[in-house]
PAGU-288471 format. One record per residue (C-alpha): residue number from 0; x, y, z; residue in three letters. Coordinates in steps of 0.02 Angstrom, whole numbers, padded with zeros to 5 digits, m for minus. Last residue first. Layout:
// residues N
pt seq=NUM	px=X	py=Y	pz=Z	type=ALA
...
// end
This chain:
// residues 154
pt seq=153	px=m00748	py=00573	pz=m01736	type=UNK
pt seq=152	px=m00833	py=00411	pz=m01665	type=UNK
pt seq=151	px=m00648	py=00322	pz=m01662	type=UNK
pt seq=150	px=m00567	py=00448	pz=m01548	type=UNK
pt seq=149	px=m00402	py=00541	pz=m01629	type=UNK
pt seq=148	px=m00487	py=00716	pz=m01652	type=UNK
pt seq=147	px=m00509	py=00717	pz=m01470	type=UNK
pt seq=146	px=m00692	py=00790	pz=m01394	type=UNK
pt seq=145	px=m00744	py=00602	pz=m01373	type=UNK
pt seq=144	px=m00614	py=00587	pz=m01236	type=UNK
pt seq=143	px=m00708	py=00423	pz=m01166	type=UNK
pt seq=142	px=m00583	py=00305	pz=m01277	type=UNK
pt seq=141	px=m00629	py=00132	pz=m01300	type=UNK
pt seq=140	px=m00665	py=00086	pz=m01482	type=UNK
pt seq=139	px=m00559	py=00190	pz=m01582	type=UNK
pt seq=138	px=m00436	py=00281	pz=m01478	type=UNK
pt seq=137	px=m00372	py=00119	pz=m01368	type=UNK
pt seq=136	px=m00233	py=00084	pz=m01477	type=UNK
pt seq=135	px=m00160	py=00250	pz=m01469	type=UNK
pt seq=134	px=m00144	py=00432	pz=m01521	type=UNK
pt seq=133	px=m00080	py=00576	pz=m01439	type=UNK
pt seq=132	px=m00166	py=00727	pz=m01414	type=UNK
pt seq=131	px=m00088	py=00863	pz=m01346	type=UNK
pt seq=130	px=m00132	py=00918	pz=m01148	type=UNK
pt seq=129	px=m00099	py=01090	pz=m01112	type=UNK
pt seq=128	px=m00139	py=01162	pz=m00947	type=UNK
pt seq=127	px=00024	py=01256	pz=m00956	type=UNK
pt seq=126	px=00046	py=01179	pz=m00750	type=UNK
pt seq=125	px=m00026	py=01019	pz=m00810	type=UNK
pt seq=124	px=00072	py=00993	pz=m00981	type=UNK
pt seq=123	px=00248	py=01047	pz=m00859	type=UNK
pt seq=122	px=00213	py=00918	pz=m00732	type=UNK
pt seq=121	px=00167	py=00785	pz=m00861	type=UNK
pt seq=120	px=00331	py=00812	pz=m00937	type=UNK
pt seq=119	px=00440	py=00822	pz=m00788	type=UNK
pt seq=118	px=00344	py=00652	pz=m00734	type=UNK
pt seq=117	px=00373	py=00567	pz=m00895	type=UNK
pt seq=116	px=00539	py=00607	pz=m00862	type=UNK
pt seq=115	px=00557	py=00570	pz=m00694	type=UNK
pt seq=114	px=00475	py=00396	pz=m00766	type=UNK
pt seq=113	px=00633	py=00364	pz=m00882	type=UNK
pt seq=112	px=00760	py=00387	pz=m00741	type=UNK
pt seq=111	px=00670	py=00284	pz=m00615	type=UNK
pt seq=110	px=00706	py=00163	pz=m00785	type=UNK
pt seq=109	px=00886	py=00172	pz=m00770	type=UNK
pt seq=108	px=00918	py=00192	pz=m00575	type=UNK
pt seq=107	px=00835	py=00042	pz=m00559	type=UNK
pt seq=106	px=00911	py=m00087	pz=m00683	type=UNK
pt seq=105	px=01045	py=m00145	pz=m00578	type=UNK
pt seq=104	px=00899	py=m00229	pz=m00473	type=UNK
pt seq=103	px=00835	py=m00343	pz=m00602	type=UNK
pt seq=102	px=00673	py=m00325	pz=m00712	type=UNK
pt seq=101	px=00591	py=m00453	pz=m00797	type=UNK
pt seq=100	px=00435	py=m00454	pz=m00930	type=UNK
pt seq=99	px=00301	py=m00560	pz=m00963	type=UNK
pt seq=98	px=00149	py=m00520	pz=m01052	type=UNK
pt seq=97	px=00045	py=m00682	pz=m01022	type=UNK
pt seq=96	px=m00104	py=m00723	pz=m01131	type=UNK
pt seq=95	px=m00265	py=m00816	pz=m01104	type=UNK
pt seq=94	px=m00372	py=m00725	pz=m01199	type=UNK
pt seq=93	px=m00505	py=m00690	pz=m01050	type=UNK
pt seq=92	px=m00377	py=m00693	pz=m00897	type=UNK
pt seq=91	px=m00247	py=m00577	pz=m01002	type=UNK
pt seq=90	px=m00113	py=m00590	pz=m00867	type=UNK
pt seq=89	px=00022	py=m00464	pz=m00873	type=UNK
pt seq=88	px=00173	py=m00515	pz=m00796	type=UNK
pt seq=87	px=00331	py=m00467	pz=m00685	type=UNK
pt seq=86	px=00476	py=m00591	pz=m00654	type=UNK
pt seq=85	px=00562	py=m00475	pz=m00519	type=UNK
pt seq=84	px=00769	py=m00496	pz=m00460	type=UNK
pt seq=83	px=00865	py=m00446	pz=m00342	type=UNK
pt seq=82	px=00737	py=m00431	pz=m00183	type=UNK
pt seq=81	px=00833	py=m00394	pz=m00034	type=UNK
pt seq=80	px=00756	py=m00210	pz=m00029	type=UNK
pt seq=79	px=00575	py=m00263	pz=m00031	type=UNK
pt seq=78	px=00457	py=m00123	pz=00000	type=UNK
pt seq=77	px=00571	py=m00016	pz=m00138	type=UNK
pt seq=76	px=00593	py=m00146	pz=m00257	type=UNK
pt seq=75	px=00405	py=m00182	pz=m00249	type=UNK
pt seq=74	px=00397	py=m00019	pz=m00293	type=UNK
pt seq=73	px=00503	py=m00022	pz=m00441	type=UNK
pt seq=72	px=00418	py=m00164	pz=m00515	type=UNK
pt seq=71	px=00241	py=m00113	pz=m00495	type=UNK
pt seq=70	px=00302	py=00047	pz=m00589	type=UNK
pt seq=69	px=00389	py=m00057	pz=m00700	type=UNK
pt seq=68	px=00255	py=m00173	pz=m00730	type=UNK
pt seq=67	px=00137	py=m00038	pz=m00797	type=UNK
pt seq=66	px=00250	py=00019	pz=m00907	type=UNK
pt seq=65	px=00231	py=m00133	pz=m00986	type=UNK
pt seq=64	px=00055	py=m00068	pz=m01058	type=UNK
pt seq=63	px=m00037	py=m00207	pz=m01163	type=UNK
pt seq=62	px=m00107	py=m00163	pz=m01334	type=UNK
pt seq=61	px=m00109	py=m00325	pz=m01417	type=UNK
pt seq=60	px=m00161	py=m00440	pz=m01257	type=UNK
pt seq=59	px=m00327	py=m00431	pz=m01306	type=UNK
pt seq=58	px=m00505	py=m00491	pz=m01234	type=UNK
pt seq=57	px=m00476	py=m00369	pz=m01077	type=UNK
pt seq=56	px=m00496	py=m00444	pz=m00902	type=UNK
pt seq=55	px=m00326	py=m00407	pz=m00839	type=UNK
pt seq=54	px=m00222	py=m00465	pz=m00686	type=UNK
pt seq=53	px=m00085	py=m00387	pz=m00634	type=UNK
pt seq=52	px=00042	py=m00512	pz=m00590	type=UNK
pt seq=51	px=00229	py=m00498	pz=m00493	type=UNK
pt seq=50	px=00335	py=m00625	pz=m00444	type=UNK
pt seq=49	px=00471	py=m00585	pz=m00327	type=UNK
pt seq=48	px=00659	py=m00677	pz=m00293	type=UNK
pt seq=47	px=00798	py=m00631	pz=m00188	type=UNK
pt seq=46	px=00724	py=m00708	pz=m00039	type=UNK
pt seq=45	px=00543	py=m00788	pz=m00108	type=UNK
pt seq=44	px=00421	py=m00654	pz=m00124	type=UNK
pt seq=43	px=00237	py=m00673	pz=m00226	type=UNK
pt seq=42	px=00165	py=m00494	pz=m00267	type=UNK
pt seq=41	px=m00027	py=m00530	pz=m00329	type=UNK
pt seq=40	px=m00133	py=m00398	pz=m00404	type=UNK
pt seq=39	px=m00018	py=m00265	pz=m00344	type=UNK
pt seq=38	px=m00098	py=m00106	pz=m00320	type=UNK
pt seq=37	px=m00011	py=00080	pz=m00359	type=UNK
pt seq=36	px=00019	py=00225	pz=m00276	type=UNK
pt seq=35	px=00137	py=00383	pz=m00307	type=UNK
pt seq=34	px=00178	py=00548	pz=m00197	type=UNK
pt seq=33	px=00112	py=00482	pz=m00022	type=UNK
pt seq=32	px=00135	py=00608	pz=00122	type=UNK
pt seq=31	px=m00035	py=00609	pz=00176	type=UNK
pt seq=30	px=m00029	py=00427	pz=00175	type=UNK
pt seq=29	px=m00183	py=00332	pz=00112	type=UNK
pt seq=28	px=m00047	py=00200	pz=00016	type=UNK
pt seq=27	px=00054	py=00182	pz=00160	type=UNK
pt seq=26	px=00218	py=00249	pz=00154	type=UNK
pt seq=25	px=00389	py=00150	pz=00061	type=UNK
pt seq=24	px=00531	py=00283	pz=00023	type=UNK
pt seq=23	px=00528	py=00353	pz=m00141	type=UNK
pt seq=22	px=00605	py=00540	pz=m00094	type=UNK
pt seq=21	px=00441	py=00604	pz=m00138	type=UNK
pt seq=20	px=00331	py=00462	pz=m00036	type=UNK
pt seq=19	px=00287	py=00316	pz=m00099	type=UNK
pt seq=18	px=00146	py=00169	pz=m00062	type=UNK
pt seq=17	px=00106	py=00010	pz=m00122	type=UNK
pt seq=16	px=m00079	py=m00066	pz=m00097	type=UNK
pt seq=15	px=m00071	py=m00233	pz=m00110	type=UNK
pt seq=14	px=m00186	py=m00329	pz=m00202	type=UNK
pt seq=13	px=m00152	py=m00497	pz=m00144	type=UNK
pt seq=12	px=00042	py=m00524	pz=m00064	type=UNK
pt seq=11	px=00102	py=m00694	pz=m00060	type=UNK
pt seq=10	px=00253	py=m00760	pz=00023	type=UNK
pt seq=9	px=00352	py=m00883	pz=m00052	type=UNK
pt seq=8	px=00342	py=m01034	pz=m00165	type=UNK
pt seq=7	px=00289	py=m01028	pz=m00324	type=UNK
pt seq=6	px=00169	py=m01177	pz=m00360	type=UNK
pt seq=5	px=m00008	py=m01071	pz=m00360	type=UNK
pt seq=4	px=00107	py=m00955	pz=m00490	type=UNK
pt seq=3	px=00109	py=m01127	pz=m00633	type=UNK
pt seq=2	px=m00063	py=m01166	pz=m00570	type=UNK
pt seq=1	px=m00134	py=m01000	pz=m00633	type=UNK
pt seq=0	px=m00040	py=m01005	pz=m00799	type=UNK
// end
């Protein structure tokens, strides 16, 4: 998988920081102004084409995050404005597995949509100051939350 992105051609980013501000405009990542930040693993951009990779180092694929690679996605959109099209991935380093996903630019306004909601949720639970439980795949063997009636040592 490693020599498939080493032949990409294009510019490559490693670990960049990505910046926004409230109206989603590109800042720098220690911006006082910065509402949302993220880091690239590797951002490789050729015209209207990006690459994106975050690089993991769990031994399972089974529980990967895709939202993830929207965020990363959406950014990059943002810092790269002719970019049309982003072939985003997970790379499981130890198991050797790729999460792939693509995202185009007609897709924006769709899933910007989806995170404002998240946000307007998350926004409310922290100004209540009440945070339900919610299980996952992580509760049993890797959650630190050992006060939640969903973690695996309960």
């Amino acid at each position: 998988m490693l020599d498939s992105l080493k032949k990409k051609k294009g510019k490559r980013h490693c670990e960049m920081k990505l910046g926004l501000d409230r109206r989603l405009e590109p800042c720098s990542f220690t911006s006082e102004h910065v509402w949302w930040r993220g880091i690239v693993d590797l951002v490789i951009v050729d015209g209207e084409k990006a690459w994106i990779v975050d690089y993991k180092t769990s031994k399972s694929a089974l529980y990967a995050d895709k939202g993830q690679l929207e965020l990363m996605a959406l950014a990059t959109f943002r810092y790269f404005p002719n970019v049309k099209k982003i072939n985003a991935g997970l790379l499981f380093v130890v198991s050797n597995n790729f999460i792939a996903e693509t995202y185009t630019s007609d897709m924006i306004v769709k899933l910007w949509k989806k995170w404002f909601s998240n946000f307007k949720r998350m926004k409310t639970a922290y100004e209540q100051d009440i945070w339900n439980a919610h299980p996952s795949g992580l509760c049993k063997r890797h959650c630190v939350v050992v006060e939640c009636i969903h973690n695996g040592s309960n």
